[in-house]
Structure formats: C-alpha cells, structure tokens
MARZA-308351 format. One record per residue (C-alpha): y, z, x. Coordinates in steps of 0.05 Angstrom, whole numbers, plus 5000, padded with zeros to 4 digits. Each point is the difference from the previous one (the first is absolute). Layout:
REM MARZA-308351
YZX ...
This chain:
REM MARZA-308351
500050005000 504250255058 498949205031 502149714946 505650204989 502550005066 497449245003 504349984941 506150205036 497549565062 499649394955 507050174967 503950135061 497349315029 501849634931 506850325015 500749795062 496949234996 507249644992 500650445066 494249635028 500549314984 507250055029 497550195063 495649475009 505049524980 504350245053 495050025047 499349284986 506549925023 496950015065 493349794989 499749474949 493350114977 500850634969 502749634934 495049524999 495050144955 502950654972 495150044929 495050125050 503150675015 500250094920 492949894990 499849244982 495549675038 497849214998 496149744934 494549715037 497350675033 493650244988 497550714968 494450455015 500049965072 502350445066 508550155019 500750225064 506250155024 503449905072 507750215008 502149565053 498649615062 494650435033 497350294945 497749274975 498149825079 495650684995 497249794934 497449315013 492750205027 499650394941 502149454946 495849485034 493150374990 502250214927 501749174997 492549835026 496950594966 502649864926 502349284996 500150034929 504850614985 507649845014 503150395052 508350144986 502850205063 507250294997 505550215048 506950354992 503349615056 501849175003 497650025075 493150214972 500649504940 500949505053 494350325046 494150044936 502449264988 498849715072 493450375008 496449924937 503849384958 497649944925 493650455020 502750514974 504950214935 506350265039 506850274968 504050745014 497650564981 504750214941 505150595001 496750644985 503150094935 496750064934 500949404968 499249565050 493750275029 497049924933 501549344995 496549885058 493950324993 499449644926 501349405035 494850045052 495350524967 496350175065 492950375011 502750345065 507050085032 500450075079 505350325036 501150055073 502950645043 505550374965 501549544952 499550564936 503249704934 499350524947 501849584941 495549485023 495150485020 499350414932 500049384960 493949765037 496850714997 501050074912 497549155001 494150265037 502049415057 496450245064 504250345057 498649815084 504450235047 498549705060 502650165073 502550624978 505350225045 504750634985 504150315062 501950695002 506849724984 498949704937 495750694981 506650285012 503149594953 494349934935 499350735005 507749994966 496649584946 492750375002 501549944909 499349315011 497049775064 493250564987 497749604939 501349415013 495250095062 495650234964 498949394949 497449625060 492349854994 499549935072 504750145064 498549785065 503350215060 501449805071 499350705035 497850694993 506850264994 501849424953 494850324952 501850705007 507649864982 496649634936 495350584985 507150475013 502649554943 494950104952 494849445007 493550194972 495650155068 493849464968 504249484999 503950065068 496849675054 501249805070 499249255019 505049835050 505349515012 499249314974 506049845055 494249965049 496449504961 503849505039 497249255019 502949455036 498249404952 502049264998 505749904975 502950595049 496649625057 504949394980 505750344995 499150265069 499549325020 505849774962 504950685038 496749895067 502849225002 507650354995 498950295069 499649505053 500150405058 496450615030 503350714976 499350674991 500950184933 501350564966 499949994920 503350574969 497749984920 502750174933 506950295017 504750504962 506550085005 501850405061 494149715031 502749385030 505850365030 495050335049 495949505013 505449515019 502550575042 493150035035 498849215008 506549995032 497950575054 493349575007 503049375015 502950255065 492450065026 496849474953 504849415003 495249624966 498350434937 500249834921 501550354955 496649854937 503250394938 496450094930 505050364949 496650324940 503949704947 502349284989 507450184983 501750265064 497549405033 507749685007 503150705024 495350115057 500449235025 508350254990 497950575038 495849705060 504949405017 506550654998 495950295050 500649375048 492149834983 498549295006 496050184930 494849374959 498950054928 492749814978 502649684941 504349455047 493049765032 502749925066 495350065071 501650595030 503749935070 500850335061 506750224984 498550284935 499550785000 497750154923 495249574950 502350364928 494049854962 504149914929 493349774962 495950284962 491850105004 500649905084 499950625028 492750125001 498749345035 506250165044 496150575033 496049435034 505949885038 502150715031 498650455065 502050504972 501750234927 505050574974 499950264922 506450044967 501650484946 497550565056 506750155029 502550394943 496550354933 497849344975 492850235025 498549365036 495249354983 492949855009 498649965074 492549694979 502749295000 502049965070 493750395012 496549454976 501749485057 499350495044 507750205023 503250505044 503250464937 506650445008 502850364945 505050534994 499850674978 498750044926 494349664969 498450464949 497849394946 493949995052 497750655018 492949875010 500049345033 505550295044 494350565025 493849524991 505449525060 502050595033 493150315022 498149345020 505449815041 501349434959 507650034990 506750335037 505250454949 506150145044 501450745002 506050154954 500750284946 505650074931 504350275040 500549505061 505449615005 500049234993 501550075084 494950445009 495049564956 502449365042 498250335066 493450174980 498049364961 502149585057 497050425051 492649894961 502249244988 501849855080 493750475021 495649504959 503049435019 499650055074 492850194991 496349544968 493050385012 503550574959 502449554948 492849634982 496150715002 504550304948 499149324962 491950055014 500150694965 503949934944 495149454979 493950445014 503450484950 501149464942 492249725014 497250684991 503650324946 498849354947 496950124935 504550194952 499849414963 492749994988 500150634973 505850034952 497249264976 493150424981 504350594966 503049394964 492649704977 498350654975 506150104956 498649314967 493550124985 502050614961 505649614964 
C-alpha cells in the first residue's frame, strides 16, 4: 500500500515535470541535432511495423550497446523466430545498434519513464521478458512490467558504492522496484552485495560477471582497421587518449606538449566522448599551436601533423589497432573513467588516471596482473600534479618498448580468462522464457 502510493506521487511529480523534460531535450538539440529527431519515441510511440511477444533489451549508450552485442547475437541464433526490440536513451547508441545489427533487430528509444508513456509502450510491444543492463532502474517501467507479469533480467548488474549512496535517499522507491526483478545478475561480488543492501531477494541475485569482457575482434572491425591504418603513412609512436571529458583535454594537451620535446615524432590521436564537442576541441587543439586532423576531412596523416581528432562515430574500437599506448578519459576527475577492456583487447600499454570507480573490479582483476598503469593522484591533485605524473607513466612507456608490450600481453590474458558472462546471462534468459 505504502508503494503505491508513493509510485503514485513518483508518477505525478514526473507528469508535472514532463513539459520540463521535453524542453530539455529540445535544448539539448540545440547542440546535438538528434535529440529532436524522433521525439514520440521518448513518448512511447514506436513504428507500426514492430513485432509483439518477443525480448527488449535495453543499452543506454555507446558502450553499453558495444558490451551487449555478444549477448544479442546468440539470443538472434538461439530464437530466430521471436523479435528482439533493442533500445537506447542516447542518438550515439541509436546510431551504434543501427551500424551493428541493421533491420535484424526492432530498434527505437527507450521511452521516458513516465506513466503514460511507458504504457504505451509496453501495449505496443507486449513483451514476454524485458532486459536491462547495469544501473539502468526505471520504476515506472519496472512496476508496469511486474503487475503485466512481463519477465524482469537485469543483466551486468553494476552498483558502486556511490550510487548506494545515492538510492539509499530513495530506498521507498528504488527497494521495490528491485525487487520486481525475476532475475539480477551481477558483475562482482561487491556488485551483488550493494544489490542484496538494496533489497534484492538473495534467490534471485546472482554473480555472472562482466559482459565488457565478452569482447571479439570480428570482420567488420578488422576492415576498419584497415581502412584507419591507410591514414598513417609513416612509422609513429602513437598514443590514443579515448573518450574525453571536459577538463580532460586540457591535461592531456599539456602532457603531449611536454612529450614532444623527447618524442618529436609522436601522435596524438584524440577520441572525445560526445559528438557535440567534436568542433570545440579541433578549436581547442589548433589554439594550442597543434597542427590537429579531423577524421571526418579524410586526409593522410603527415609528418607535420601533431593530433588526428577522430570526429566519427563507431571507430574507436578499431582505432585501438592503431596505438602504443592507450589512456581512458573520464578518469581525471569523478566521472569514474571508461572501459579499459577494449584497448585490452588488442593488446595495448593502458594508462589511466586516478578515478575509475565505474570499474572497480576490472580495475583490481588489471591491477594484480600487471596489466595496466593508474598514475598516483588522487581528488585532490591538482591538474599540475596529474600532468606530471601521467606524463611521467606515458614517457616511461614509450622509451621502453619491452615495458609497453608486457603490460599490453597482460591486460589481454585478463580479458581471455575472465569471459563468460554472456553465456550465462543468455541461459538465465532461456530459462525465463520457458516459464513465460
């Protein structure tokens, strides 16, 4: 009783609020045009020609739908005959879920979590079981698949001590709402203990691992090496520095510069995280007297150019091919870093900074195996102190190449031995059905 009528208030207040909403995507649009494409998506009102009765899974962004893809392409093999709707918050994972699977699968956005339009979507689409990934907890959505007896998967289940901090304000809403899931799978021990802390019923909570090291190499990845490798002519070091924050590229900047008084012959490859800083940080680079190429121009890289901004989307995993050595943005700061598995993957040298909180685990399953370098700072370091030490690492492994290729050689060791995840959340996912 309690629930609902907090739910209640939940479902008002966001009602309240949705003018609120929609306005803020249209002004985020102003930036990023694609936000107000397809807005009756975020309402709930998805295409005519989709399919009912089958499997959503849902994938946030970018590496959430890169994570996913082992685990869609067995449910693909394994049940060709039941459409699979995969949705995504984000227009860079729109465009990601379209370049990876085409028409093989039902795609659109996963609709606001507001009353109204989450029912419209579930009539719509009338699925057997909904999949969600990580932290990704939608209590409307959630609750309306619990009372339509719609089966519940969380997969990947990943919940930092910092978000505890945070659901814990919200334990009236957050408790039950874990606890309408039929099944949660986790990537860690910890992961599952902060869900147990939560409320999740102890049956049901079980640890799997991460689907992030469910990683593979396949064919069309291989060309798209190909295609990046014929931009760079000559013989470099590189160093690729990946999905970038603000902040972020102040520092490294800061740091290539220091480098290229011992490396004369370095690039600097640059990856921001979002799309609509892409013209800012080419503005930024060329301020700072780099000779800086866009991807996007498809120019041959030259000896005189300093930077390649990579200003495309769906390259940076092939882009990895390319480096010597690879540095995680987002770790600088409290972002809490990105997935240093994908670099792992092709074997690279890895430096991050000081906070990767989003990866805990992997961080201690990389660290005990020697199989990646954190630069020792902390919160309270200042962007001087964080350049010193992040070029120190950088320089170290770049004058010894040995160095560089053993930390590569064990961060792959670590990704090949710690795969699985995907089988085993796929069989959670056969047993579910089966009881639909």
């Amino acid at each position: 009783m309690r629930y609902s009528f907090t739910l209640l208030i939940y479902r008002i207040f966001l009602i309240v609020l949705f003018p609120v909403i929609i306005l803020l995507l249209i002004l985020r649009s102003h930036n990023h045009p694609a936000y107000r494409v397809r807005l009756l998506e975020r309402l709930g009102l998805v295409s005519k020609s989709f399919k009912q009765n089958g499997i959503i899974v849902h994938a946030s962004s970018v590496g959430e739908v890169i994570a996913l893809k082992p685990f869609i392409e067995q449910l693909l093999n394994s049940h060709p005959d039941v459409p699979i709707t995969l949705t995504t918050f984000t227009p860079t994972g729109s465009a990601q879920v379209k370049k990876m699977f085409n028409e093989r699968v039902q795609h659109c956005y996963l609709p606001l979590d507001i009353f109204p339009c989450t029912w419209i979507f579930l009539n719509k689409l009338q699925p057997q079981i909904m999949v969600l990934m990580e932290t990704e907890l939608w209590p409307n959505l959630i609750t309306q698949c619990h009372q339509q007896q719609i089966k519940l998967q969380l997969i990947n289940g990943r919940l930092s001590d910092n978000s505890m901090k945070s659901y814990r304000k919200l334990d009236w809403l957050i408790r039950p709402c874990i606890q309408s899931f039929d099944k949660i799978l986790t990537q860690s021990d910890d992961n599952q203990r902060n869900f147990l802390a939560l409320g999740a019923k102890k049956e049901i909570c079980h640890v799997s691992g991460n689907l992030k090291f469910d990683l593979e190499i396949n064919p069309e990845t291989e060309l798209k090496q190909q295609v990046l490798k014929e931009f760079i002519k000559s013989e470099r070091q590189v160093w690729l520095v990946a999905s970038t924050h603000p902040g972020d590229e102040e520092l490294i900047l800061t740091s290539f510069k220091s480098l290229k008084e011992q490396h004369k012959n370095l690039l600097l490859i640059l990856v921001p995280r979002h799309p609509e800083r892409f013209d800012s940080i080419f503005q930024l680079c060329q301020a700072q007297g780099f000779n800086t190429i866009r991807r996007s121009k498809k120019e041959v890289i030259k000896e005189g150019n300093d930077i390649w901004l990579i200003d495309t989307l769906g390259e940076l995993l092939p882009a990895f091919s390319l480096a010597d050595i690879v540095t995680m943005g987002g770790s600088f700061s409290t972002i809490g870093g990105h997935n240093p598995l994908e670099p792992a993957l092709f074997k690279k040298a890895i430096v991050v900074g000081h906070d990767m909180t989003n990866f805990r685990k992997v961080m201690e399953q990389l660290s005990s195996k020697s199989g990646i370098e954190q630069i020792n700072t902390n919160n309270s370091s200042s962007v001087n102190e964080q350049t010193v030490a992040l070029t120190k690492s950088v320089n170290r492994l770049l004058m010894n190449k040995e160095a560089s290729m053993t930390l590569g050689e064990n961060a792959y060791k670590v990704v090949q031995e710690n795969q699985g995840a995907t089988a085993k959340s796929v069989k959670v996912l056969n047993e579910l059905l089966q009881k639909c």
